[in-house]
PAVEXFI-208702 format. One line per 2 residues: number of its first residue (from 0); for each residue x, y, z of C-alpha. Coordinates in nm, 3 decimals. Each point is the difference from the previous one (the first is absolute). Example, Ala and Ser with C-alpha at 12.3 -4.5 7.8 and 13.67 -1.06 7.14 Angstrom:
0	1.230/-0.450/0.780 ~ 0.137/0.344/-0.066 $
REM end
This chain:
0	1.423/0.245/1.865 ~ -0.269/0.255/-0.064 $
2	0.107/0.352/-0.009 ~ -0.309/0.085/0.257 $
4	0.094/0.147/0.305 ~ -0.293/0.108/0.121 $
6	-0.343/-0.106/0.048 ~ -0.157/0.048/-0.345 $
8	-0.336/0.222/-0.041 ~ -0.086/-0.137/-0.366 $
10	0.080/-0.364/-0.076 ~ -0.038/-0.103/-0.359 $
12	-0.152/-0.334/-0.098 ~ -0.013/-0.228/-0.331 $
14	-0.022/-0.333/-0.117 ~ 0.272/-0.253/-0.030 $
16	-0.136/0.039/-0.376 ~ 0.191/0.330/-0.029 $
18	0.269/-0.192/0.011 ~ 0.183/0.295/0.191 $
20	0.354/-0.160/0.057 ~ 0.086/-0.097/0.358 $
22	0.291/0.278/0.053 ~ -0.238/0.236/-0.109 $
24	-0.269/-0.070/0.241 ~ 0.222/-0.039/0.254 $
26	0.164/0.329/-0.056 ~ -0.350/0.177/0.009 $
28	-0.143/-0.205/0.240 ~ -0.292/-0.112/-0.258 $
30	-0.256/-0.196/0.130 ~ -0.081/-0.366/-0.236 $
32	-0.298/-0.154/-0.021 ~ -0.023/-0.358/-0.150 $
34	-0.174/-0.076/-0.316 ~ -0.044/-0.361/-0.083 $
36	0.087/-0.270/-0.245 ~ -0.109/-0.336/-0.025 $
38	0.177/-0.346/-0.086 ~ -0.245/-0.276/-0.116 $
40	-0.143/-0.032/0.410 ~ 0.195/0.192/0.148 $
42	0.010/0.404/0.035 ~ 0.270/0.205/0.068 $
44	0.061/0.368/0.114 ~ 0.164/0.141/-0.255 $
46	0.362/0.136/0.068 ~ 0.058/-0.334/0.223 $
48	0.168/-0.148/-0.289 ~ 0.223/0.083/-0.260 $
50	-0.195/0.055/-0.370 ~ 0.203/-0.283/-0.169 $
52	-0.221/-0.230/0.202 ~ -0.287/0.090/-0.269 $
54	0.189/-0.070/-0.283 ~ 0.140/-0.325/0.168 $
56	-0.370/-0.087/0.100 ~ -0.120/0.039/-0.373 $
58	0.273/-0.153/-0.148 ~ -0.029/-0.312/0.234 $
60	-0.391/-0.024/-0.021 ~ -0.130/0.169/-0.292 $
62	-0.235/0.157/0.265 ~ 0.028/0.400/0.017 $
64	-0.042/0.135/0.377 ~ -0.307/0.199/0.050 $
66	0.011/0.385/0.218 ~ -0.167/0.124/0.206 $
68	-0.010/0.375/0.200 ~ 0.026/0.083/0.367 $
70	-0.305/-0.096/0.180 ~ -0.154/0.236/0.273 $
72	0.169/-0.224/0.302 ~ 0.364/0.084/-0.156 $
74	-0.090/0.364/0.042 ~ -0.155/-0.039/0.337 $
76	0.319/-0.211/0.101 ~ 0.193/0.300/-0.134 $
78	-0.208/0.268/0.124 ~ -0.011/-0.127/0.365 $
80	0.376/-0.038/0.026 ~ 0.138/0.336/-0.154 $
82	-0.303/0.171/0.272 ~ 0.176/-0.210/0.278 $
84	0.309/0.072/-0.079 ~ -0.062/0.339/-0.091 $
86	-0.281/0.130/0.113 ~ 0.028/0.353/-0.101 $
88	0.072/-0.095/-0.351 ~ -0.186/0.058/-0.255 $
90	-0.011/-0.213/-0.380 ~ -0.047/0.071/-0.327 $
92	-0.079/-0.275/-0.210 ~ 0.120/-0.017/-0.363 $
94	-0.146/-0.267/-0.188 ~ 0.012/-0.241/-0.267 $
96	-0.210/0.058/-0.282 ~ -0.349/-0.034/0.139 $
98	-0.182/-0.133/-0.306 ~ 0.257/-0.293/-0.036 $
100	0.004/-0.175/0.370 ~ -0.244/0.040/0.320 $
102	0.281/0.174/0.221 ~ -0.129/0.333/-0.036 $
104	-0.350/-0.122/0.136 ~ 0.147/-0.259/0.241 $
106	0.189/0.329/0.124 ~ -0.318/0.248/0.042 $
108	-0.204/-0.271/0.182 ~ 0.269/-0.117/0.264 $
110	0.053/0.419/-0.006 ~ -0.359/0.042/0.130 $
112	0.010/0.200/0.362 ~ 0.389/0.073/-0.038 $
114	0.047/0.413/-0.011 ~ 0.327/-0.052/-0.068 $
116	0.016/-0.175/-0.322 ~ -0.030/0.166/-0.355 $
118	0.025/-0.173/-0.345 ~ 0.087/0.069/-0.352 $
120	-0.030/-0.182/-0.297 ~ 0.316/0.028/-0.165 $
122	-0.169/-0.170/-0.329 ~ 0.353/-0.160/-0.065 $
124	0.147/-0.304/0.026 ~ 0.380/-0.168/0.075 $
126	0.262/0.260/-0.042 ~ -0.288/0.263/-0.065 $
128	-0.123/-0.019/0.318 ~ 0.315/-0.072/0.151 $
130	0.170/0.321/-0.138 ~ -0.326/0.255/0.125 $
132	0.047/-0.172/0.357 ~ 0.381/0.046/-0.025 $
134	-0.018/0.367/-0.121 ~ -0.278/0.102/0.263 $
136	0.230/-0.124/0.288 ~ 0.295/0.228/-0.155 $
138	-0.277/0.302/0.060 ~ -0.087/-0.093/0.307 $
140	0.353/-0.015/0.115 ~ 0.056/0.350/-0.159 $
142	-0.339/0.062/0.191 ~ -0.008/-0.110/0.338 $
144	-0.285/0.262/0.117 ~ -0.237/-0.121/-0.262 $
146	-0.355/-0.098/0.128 ~ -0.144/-0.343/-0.136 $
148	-0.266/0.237/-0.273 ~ 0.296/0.154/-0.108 $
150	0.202/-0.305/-0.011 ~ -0.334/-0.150/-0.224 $
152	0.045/0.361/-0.226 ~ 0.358/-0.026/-0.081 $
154	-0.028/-0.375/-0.084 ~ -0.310/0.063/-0.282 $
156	0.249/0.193/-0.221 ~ 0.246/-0.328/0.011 $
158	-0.318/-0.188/-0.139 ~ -0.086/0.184/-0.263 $
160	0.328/0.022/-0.125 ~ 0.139/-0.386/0.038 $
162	0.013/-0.163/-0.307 ~ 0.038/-0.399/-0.038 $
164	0.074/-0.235/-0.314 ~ 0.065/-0.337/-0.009 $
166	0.105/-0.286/-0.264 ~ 0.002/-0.366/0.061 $
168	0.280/-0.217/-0.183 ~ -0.278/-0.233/-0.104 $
170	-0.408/-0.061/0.025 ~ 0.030/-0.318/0.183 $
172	-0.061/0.104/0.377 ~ -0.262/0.235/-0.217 $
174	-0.164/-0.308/-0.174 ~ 0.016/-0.257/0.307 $
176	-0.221/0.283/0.192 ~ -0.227/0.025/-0.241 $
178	0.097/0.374/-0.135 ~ 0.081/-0.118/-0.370 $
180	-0.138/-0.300/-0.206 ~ 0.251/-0.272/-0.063 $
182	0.003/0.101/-0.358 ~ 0.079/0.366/0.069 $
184	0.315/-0.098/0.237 ~ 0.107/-0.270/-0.295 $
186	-0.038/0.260/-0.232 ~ 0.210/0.234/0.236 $
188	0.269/-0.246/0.015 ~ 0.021/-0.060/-0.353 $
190	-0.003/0.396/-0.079 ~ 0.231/0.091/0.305 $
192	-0.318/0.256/0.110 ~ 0.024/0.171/0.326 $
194	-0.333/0.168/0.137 ~ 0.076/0.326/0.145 $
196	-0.155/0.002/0.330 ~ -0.112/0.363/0.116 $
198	-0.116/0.065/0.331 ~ -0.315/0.273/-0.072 $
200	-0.213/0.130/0.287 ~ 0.102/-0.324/0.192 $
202	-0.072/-0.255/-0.288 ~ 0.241/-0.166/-0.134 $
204	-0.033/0.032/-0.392 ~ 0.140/-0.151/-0.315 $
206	0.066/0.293/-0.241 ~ 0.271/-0.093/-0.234 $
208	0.158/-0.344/-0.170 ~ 0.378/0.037/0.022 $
210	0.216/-0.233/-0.237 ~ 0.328/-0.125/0.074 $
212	0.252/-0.100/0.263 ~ -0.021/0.114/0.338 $
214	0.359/0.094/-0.078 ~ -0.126/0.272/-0.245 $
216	-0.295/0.072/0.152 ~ 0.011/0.071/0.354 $
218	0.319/0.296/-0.036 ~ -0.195/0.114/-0.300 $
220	-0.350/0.003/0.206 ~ 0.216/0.202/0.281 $
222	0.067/0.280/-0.247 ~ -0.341/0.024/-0.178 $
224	-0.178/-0.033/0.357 ~ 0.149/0.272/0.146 $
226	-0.048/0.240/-0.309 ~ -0.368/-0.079/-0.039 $
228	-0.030/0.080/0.314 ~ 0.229/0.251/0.125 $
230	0.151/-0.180/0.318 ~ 0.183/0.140/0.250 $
232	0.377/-0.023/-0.112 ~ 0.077/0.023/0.361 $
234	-0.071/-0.383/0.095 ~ -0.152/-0.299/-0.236 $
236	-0.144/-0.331/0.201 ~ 0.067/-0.334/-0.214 $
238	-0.207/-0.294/0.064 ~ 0.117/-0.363/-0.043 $
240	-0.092/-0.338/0.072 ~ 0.191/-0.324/0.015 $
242	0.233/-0.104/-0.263 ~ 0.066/0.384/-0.153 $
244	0.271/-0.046/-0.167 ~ 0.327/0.187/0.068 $
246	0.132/0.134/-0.290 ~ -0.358/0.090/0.001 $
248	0.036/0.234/0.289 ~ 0.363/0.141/-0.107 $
250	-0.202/0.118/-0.346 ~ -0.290/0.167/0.207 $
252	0.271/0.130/0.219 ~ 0.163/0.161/-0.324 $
254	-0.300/0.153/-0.150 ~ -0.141/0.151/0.353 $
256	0.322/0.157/0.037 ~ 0.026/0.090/-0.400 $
258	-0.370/0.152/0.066 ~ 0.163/0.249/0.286 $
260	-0.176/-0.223/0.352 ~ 0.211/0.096/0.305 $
262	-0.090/-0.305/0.212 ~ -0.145/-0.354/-0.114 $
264	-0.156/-0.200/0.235 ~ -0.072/-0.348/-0.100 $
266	-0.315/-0.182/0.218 ~ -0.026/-0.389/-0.027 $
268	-0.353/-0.097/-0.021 ~ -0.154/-0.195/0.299 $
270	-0.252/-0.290/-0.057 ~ -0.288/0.240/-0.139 $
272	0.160/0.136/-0.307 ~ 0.200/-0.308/-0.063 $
274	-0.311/-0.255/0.013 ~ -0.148/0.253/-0.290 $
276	0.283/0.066/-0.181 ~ 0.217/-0.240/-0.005 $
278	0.418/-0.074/-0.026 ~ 0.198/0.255/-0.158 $
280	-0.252/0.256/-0.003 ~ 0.085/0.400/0.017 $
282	-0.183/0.323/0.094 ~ 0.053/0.368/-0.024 $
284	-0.098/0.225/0.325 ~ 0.028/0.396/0.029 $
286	-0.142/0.301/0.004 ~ -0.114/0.259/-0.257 $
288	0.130/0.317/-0.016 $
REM end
């Protein structure tokens, strides 16, 4: 059960696309919006079904599900029901990467009228934006007598400092949605190339061409991540989506701990990441120093 025991006067709010594991919402009582994915006809809210259902879906139809952000009438649904339930509340919105889905928008229009709503764009993604919601409900538990602005002051620090990397076993999911050529994921298969996925000022951009196994790479990526960047050594977010392998994870494990990271959390990607990265795939999430 949550740890509330009071009526709250700041409720957070994200996207099922943060991925924010369940315990963890629950335990800070942060509010989910759905994002979407859909399945040939049918769509989906996202977080309504476990990610291996994308894989399975591709695998079984050659077909690659399609997203889609949070639409104003989620956040109006939302809205309406944390105001009824607590009406003195107020939210602060941190939200997926604006320049990649709709939801920011979808938020400020259904938003229109409602004093009590503010939003941030958190310019991250996954475990990125999971980790700035999870670290801004740590502050305001330390902070209970915050007001909402300085709630929205404390939490643009987080932002600037979050930093997010990604690699995805393969280019396949990256081919079938038209990201790469067919050539350039054969060529990627042949070569064992990994594009290093960066998320800068909320894109999502390929700046390297790792070779090698994930084996290799992803404890190695851990390591060289963290120096380029100067992370935190006090907590390191992991991304992963369907099909990471274990002895995967016991290397990583290894080399965050080798690298001096107190805590590890490991987030499993929802439908959003998965659909664009793929099985197997593994990302890097902290904060620079």
């Amino acid at each position: 059960m949550s740890e509330q025991t009071k009526d709250p006067s700041i409720l957070l709010m994200a996207e099922t696309g943060a991925d924010i594991p369940p315990a963890l919402a629950e335990r800070y009582n942060i509010q989910i919006v759905p994002m979407h994915v859909t399945f040939g006809d049918e769509t989906r809210d996202d977080g309504d079904f476990p990610s291996e259902e994308i894989c399975a879906f591709y695998d079984r139809t050659g077909i690659l599900p399609k997203t889609s952000g949070s639409t104003p009438e989620d956040f109006t649904k939302a809205f309406d029901a944390l105001h009824a339930k607590w009406p003195d509340a107020q939210i602060l919105y941190l939200a997926y990467s604006s320049v990649t889905t709709c939801s920011y928008q979808s938020a400020q229009i259904a938003a229109e009228g409602r004093d009590y709503v503010v939003s941030l764009d958190t310019k991250m993604v996954c475990a990125g934006q999971c980790a700035i919601v999870v670290s801004m409900a740590r502050l305001l538990e330390e902070n209970p007598g915050w007001t909402i602005k300085e709630a929205a002051e404390a939490a643009k620090p987080l932002i600037e400092k979050a930093r997010m990397c990604f690699i995805p076993d393969d280019l396949e999911y990256l081919r079938a949605g038209g990201r790469v050529s067919n050539a350039v994921a054969l060529v990627g298969r042949v070569l064992g190339l990994h594009p290093l996925i960066e998320i800068q000022d909320g894109n999502l951009v390929a700046t390297k061409k790792l070779r090698g196994k994930l084996i290799k790479l992803a404890p190695q990526l851990v390591k060289d991540y963290a120096a380029e960047h100067n992370l935190d050594k006090k907590e390191l977010w992991l991304i992963w989506t369907p099909g990471f392998p274990d002895e995967v994870r016991s290397a990583v494990n290894e080399a965050a701990n080798e690298y001096g990271f107190e805590d590890v959390i490991w987030v499993k990607s929802g439908g959003v990441i998965t659909t664009h990265s793929g099985p197997s795939a593994f990302g890097v999430v902290g904060f620079a120093g």
